[in-house]
Every structure is written in C-alpha cells, then in structure tokens.
N, C-alpha and C positions, 0 to 999 in steps of 0.2 A: 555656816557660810560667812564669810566676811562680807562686811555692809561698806559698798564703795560708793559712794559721790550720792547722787540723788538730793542734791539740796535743794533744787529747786522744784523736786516734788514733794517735799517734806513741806517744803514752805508753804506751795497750795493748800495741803490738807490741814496744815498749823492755822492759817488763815479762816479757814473752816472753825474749825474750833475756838479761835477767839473770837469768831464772829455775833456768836451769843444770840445768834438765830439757829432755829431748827432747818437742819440741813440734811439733804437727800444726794449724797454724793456719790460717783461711777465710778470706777478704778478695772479698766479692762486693758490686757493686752496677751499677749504670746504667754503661752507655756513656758515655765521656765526662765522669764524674764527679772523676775525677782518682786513680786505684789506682794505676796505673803510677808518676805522678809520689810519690803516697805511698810507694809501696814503694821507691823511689829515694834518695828524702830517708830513711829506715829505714836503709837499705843501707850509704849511704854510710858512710867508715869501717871497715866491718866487712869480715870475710872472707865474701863469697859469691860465687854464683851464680846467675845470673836469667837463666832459660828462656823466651822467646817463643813457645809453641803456635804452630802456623798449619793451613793445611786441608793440608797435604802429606799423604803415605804416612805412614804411623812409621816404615819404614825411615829416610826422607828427615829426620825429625823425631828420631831414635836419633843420627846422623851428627852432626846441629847439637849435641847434646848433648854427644858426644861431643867434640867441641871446646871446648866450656864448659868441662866438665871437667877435659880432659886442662890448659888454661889453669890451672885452677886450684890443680890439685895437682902441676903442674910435671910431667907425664907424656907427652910425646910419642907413646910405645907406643900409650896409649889413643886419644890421638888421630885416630891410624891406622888402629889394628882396629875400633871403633865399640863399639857396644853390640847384642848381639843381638836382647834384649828390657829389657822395665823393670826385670824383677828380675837381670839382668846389672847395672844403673845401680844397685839397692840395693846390691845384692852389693860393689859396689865401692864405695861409699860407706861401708859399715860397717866394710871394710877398713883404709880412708883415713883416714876422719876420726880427728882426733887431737887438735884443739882447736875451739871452738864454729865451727860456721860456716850462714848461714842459704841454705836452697836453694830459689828461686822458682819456680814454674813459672805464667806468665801466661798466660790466658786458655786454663786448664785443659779448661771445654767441647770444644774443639775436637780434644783429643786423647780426649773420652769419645765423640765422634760419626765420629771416624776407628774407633777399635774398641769397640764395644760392652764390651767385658772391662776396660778402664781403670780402673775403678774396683775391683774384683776384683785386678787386681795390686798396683794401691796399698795395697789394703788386707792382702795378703798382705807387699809389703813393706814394711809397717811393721810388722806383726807377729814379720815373721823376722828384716828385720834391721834397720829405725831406731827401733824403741820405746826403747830401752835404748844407743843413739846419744848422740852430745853435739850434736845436729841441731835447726834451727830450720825445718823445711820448711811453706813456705805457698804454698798451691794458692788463686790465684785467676781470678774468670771475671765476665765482664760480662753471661754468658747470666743474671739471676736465676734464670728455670727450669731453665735447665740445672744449676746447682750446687745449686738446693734438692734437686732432683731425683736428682744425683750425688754429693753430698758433705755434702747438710743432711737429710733425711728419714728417717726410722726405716727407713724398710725398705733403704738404700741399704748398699752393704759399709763405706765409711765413717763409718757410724755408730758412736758408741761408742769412734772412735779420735783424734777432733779433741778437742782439747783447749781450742779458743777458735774464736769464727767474729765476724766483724766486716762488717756492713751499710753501705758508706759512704754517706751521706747528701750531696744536694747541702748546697751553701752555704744559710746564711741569709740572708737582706736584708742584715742590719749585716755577718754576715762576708766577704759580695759586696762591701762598701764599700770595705774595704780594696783592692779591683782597681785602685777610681777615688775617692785621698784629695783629690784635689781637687773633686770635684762635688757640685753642692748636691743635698740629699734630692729634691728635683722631678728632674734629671737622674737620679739614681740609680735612684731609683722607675721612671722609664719605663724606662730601659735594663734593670732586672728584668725587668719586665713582661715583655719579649722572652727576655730569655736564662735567666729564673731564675738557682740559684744552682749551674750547671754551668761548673765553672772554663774546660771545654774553650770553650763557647757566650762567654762572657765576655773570652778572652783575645782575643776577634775583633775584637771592640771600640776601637775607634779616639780616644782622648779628645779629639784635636784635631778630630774629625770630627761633625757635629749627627746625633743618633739617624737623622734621614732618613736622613742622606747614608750612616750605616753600612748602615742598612737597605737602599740602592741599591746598594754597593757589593758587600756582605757576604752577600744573602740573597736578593734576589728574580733575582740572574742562574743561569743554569743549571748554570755551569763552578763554583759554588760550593758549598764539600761541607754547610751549614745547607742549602740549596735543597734536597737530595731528604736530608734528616739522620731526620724522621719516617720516611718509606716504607722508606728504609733499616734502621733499625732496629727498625720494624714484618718485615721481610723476615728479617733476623737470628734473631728472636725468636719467631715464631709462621708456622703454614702458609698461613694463609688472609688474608693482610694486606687483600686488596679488602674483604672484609665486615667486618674490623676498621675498616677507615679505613672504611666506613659508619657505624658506631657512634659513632666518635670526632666525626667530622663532626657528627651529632647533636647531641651531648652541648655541641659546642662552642658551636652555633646554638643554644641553651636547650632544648632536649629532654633533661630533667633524669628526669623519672619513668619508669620502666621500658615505662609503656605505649605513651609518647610516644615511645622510643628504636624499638620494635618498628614503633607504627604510622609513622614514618617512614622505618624502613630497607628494611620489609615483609620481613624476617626473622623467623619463628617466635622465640613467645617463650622459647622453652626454650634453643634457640641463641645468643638472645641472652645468656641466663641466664649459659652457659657462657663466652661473649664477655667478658662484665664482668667473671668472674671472674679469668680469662684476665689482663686488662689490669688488673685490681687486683694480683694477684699480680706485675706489672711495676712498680708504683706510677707507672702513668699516669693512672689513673683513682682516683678516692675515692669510696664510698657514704658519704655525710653525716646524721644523722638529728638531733633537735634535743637539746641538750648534756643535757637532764633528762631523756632519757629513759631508762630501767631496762633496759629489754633491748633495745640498737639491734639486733642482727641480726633481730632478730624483729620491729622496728617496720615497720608500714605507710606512716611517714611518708619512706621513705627516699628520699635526691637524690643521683641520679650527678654528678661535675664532674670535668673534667680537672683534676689536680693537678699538672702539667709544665709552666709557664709557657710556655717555647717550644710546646710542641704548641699550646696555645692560639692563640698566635700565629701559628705555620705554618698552621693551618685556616681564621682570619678570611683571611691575607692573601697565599698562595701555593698553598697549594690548590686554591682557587677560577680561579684565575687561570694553569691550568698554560698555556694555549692562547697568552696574550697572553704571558706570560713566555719562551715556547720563541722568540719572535720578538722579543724584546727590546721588547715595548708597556705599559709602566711606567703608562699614565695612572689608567686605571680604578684599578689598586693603590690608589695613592701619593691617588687623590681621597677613596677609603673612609677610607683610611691616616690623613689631613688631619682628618675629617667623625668620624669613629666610632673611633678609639683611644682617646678621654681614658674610652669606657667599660671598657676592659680596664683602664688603666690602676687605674678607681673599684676593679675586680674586686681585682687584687692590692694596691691600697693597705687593705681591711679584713683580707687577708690576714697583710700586715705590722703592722698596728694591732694585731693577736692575739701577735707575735713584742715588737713592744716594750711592752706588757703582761704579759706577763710578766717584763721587767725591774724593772717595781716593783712587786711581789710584797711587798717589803718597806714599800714603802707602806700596804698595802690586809693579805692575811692570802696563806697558803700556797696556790694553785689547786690542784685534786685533777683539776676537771674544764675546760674550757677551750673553747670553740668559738661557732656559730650559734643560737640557738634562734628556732621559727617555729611556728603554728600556723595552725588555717586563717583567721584576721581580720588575724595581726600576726607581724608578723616584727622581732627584734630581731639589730643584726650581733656581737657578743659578749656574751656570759654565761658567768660562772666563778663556780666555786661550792667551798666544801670544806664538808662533811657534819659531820666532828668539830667545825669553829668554827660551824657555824650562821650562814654567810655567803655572800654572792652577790654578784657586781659585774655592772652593767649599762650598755653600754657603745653608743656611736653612732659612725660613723665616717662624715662628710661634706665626698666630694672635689666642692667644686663653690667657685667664683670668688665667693660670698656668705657671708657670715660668718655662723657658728652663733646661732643666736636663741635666746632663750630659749622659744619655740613647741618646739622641737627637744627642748628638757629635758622639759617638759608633754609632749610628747606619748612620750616615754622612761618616763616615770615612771608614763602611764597603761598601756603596754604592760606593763612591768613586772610589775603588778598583775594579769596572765592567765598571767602565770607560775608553775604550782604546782610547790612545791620546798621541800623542811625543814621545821624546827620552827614553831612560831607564834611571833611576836616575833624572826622571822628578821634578823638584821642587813645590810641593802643600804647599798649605794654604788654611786655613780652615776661615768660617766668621759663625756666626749664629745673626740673627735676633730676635727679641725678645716684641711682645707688653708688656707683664709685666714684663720682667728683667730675671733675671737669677739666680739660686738656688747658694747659696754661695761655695757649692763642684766645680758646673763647672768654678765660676770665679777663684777659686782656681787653675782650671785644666786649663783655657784657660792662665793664668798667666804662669804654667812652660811651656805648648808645643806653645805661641804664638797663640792663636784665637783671631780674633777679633770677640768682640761682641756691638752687636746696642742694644741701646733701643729707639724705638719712630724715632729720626733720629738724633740721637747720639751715637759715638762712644766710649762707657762705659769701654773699656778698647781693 
C-alpha cells in the first residue's frame, strides 16, 4: 500500500522515541484506517518488535512472541522455552533491554478478549518492570470499544500509566488526493464519495479504471472483501449487528431524527438511544445540531447522518441488492448507480466545501466554530463563526450542471438574517460554491460587495 501524508502522526510517535523516557503509548482507530502501515513506517530503522495479536490461546500467542524476541535479542534459549505468562515477557524485557528499543503489540483487543486479566498484567508489568525501562511500548487495536474500554477509560488498570494515546483519523479529501495526482476534482470527489479517506478503501482503486468499472470489479462481487467490509466490521465490533444495520439503513434512506430512526426500524426508543450511541462511539455515525447552538447535547434540533463515506455507499448500493449480487445480476445496481449517485455525490461535496474553507481562514478571520446551521424555514450548508472577532461566514455549496446566479446570493443573504449569533454590527461574509462556475452578473456582484467564490477547489475570485 502506498504510505500518504501522516506527518504529523509520525511526528507524535518520533517524539516518543526521542524522549528518552519509557513510554506506554495508544494508537487506536478504524479498521482499515492505515495503523499497521503507520507503525511500519515509525518502525522502520529502529530496533523493535511488533507483535500481531490474533484470536489463538495465549499459550499459542506466548510461543509467537517468543520468537520475536528471542530474534531480537539474539537468544535462541528463549526461543525454545516460550514465555509462561506476560510477566515472564516483562520480566525479560527488563533484563534485556539495554539500549531504546520500541515493542508493538497490534491489535491488542484480541489478546484482552482471549483473557479477561490482560489488562491487569499489563498494567502490573509496567509497573514492576517497564516504567523505569529505556522502552517505547505501544499497544494498538482497531476494536475503538475495545481499547477505550481496555486501555482509555478511568476505571480500566491502564489508566494513569499511558503516557500518550493517538486516535487515527481517516484521510481528508485533499490528503485522499495525493492517492490519485492525476485526477481532476470531479474524479476525485466521486471516488471519495465511495471510499472516503480510508487508505485501505482507496488503495483498491484502479486509476486506469472509470469509478463504474471499479465499482464492478471491486465491490459489488461477492468474492470481494468491500462486499461484506460494513457487516464485517459491524460483526467485529458490536453483538447485535442485524439491528444495528437496521438503524444505519435508516439513517442512510434520510431518517435523520431520532423518531423517524425508531418509527422505521420499530425498535423501542430507548434501544435505539443505546444503538446511536454505540455507533457514535465507532464514528460511524454523527449527531449534528445547527453550528449556533449553545448546548448541542441538549438540543432538540439534533440529526443522525452517517459520517463513513463507504457505509453510505454500501447501504444505497449493495445492501439492498444482496439477492441479485449473490447471482452475479448487476443491472438493477449499476441503473440506481447511473440515475441517483450524483446525490451522494452533492452529500460529500458540501462536506469537502467545509474541509477547503478552512484553508482560507486567512482570508476571512480564525473559525472557532464550523458546520451546518438549519431551522425550521431555512437551511444554510455552512456557517463559521469566532465569538472574540464578532464574525460569521455564510457559505452555499451548489453541485448541479447550472451556474450560480446571483438569485442564489439573495436568497444566502435573506437566510442569513434568521440567524441569531453575536454582537449587534456582527461582521458577515458571504462564500458561494460552485461545480460549474458562476453567471457573469454574480461575479460582477461578488466583485463590488466582496464574495468569495470557488469553483471545483479554487478560489475564482
């Protein structure tokens, strides 16, 4: 897989390592997101070792170690005899170590759900013997619950003993770019749409190939690991994946408000309650409320939406369609596919409008706050605001084959004005967005009153 961007996670864990203290570092996030290949690229050069967890015994999982090891510190004996338990492996690591060396252990869940105690002896050996180690040990895991729950949360024994934890986040739109430096923003835009910014999703990607043809190849056949990639890691992560994929399904079909999620899964709403939270704490889902509002958890306006690009897209277009897909009948797919993508498409391009808006910040003033705002007459797709400058940007983003009017600005400008926010003599500016460009009146009008306008992901004036 190609290693794209990640500098400033490289730089955290580099940090680690010249810090020249013994260090108990976290590295958790999504399936798929790209850990392994991080900690590789980390790796490299240095003295370690890096442990694969898998679902075996711990015996079986003590043995594999054991050969790590014994590789590493030129010890055959060890190799042989194994390790009896985890604190045999401190024990001898406190021994050994003699110069920095960093010790991985991947997809750490897997060894806290073989014994319940894992976390218990980890934390006993770091106490007895790696605290005061020349050791850079980093325990990661794809489960998020699993490690918030084993390595991140107050009541857990490793609390109190990590010294750094690191969330990776997928790519962004621009740093997905780098995958595919030849494709124009419309290419690139749609192939997000599908994969987001999951390096794994991404690398599937074929650039000589048209999105269809990846999408036939890549995703709708059965023998291909995107085809059951959602159920899969719905199954990984949670007990009850059927009622979860109920919910998601939902959310994906515009059943946005909590009522709507219940009254069409006909799941109790308390269940539900638990559901959402469930898959927020995955970051599959996002509750959304509008950007002004003072205390979202508490607002009544709030909207569920998938936040996983791919989930989105496995729900409109394989989901539906497991019956025809099991027998290789592409048509129904690929007619929706044809007819009704360029709206998923509109979905993740105001997404991205939000990502390069904040690159010119320096244009406009510092954002504090950043998102949707909506009430019940008007809906505006971005508003950013900072409270100390007494400023607000209001922002439209129109993916459709006609060029922005200046109707579009008027009726921005009248929204605007149901927006309560700030001081009196608040300072606004205005942005509009634009996939075909803009009618020559409105660049005329954005010229005297000051609009900035985009086309594609440039600032046209």
């Amino acid at each position: 897989m190609k290693f794209i961007n990640r500098e400033g996670e490289l730089k955290a864990l580099e940090e680690r390592w010249q810090s020249g203290k013994p260090e108990l570092f976290i590295v958790y996030g999504k399936r798929r997101v790209g850990k392994t290949e991080l900690i590789k690229q980390f790796i490299n050069g240095k003295r370690a070792i890096y442990f694969l967890a898998d679902k075996r015994t711990m015996d079986g999982q003590l043995w594999e170690l054991a050969r790590l090891v014994g590789e590493a510190f030129a010890d055959p004996l060890i190799s042989r005899q194994g390790f009896g338990d985890w604190l045999d492996v401190f024990a001898y690591l406190k021994r050994n170590i003699t110069e920095r060396i960093t010790v991985v252990v991947d997809e750490y869940p897997y060894l806290a759900k073989v014994d319940r105690a894992t976390s218990s002896l980890f934390q006993k050996g770091w106490d007895e013997y790696l605290a005061k180690s020349n050791i850079v040990l980093v325990l990661m895991g794809s489960s998020i619950a699993m490690m918030e729950s084993e390595a991140l949360a107050a009541r857990t024994p490793l609390f109190g003993r990590r010294t750094g934890q690191l969330l990776l986040q997928p790519l962004t739109f621009l740093q997905s770019r780098q995958f595919f430096p030849n494709a124009s923003f419309l290419e690139m835009l749609e192939t997000f749409t599908v994969t987001g910014g999951m390096p794994a999703y991404l690398a599937q990607i074929q650039p000589r190939l048209s999105l269809k043809e990846n999408i036939i190849r890549g995703i709708l056949p059965t023998t291909e690991f995107l085809h059951n990639e959602v159920e899969f890691v719905l199954k990984e992560e949670l007990r009850e994946p059927k009622n979860y994929l109920a919910i998601l399904r939902a959310i994906a079909f515009g059943k946005r408000k909590l009522g709507e999620i219940v009254n069409d899964t006909g799941i109790e709403k308390s269940t539900v309650n638990k559901y959402l939270s469930s898959l927020m704490q995955l970051k599959i889902v996002q509750r959304e409320t509008p950007i002004t509002e003072r205390q979202s958890m508490k607002s009544r306006k709030g909207l569920y939406r998938l936040c996983d690009n791919f989930f989105r897209f496995w729900f409109q277009y394989v989901f539906p369609y497991h019956s025809d897909l099991e027998i290789d009948r592409t048509t129904e797919v690929l007619r929706k596919f044809k007819e009704q993508f360029h709206a998923l498409v509109e979905v993740v391009y105001e997404e991205v409008c939000i990502e390069l808006l904040m690159q010119w910040e320096d244009r406009l003033f510092r954002f504090e706050k950043i998102g949707r705002w909506w009430d019940a007459n008007n809906e505006i797709d971005i508003v950013a605001t900072n409270a100390e400058a007494n400023s607000i940007v209001f922002a439209e983003c129109k993916w459709s084959q006609k060029q922005v009017g200046v109707d579009i600005f008027e009726s921005l400008k009248e929204k605007s004005r149901s927006v309560i926010w700030g001081k009196p003599n608040r300072k606004e500016f205005y942005m509009l967005f634009g996939k075909s460009g803009f009618t020559p009146h409105m660049v005329e009008m954005a010229q005297r009153e000051g609009v900035l306008l985009v086309q594609e992901d440039r600032v046209i004036y």
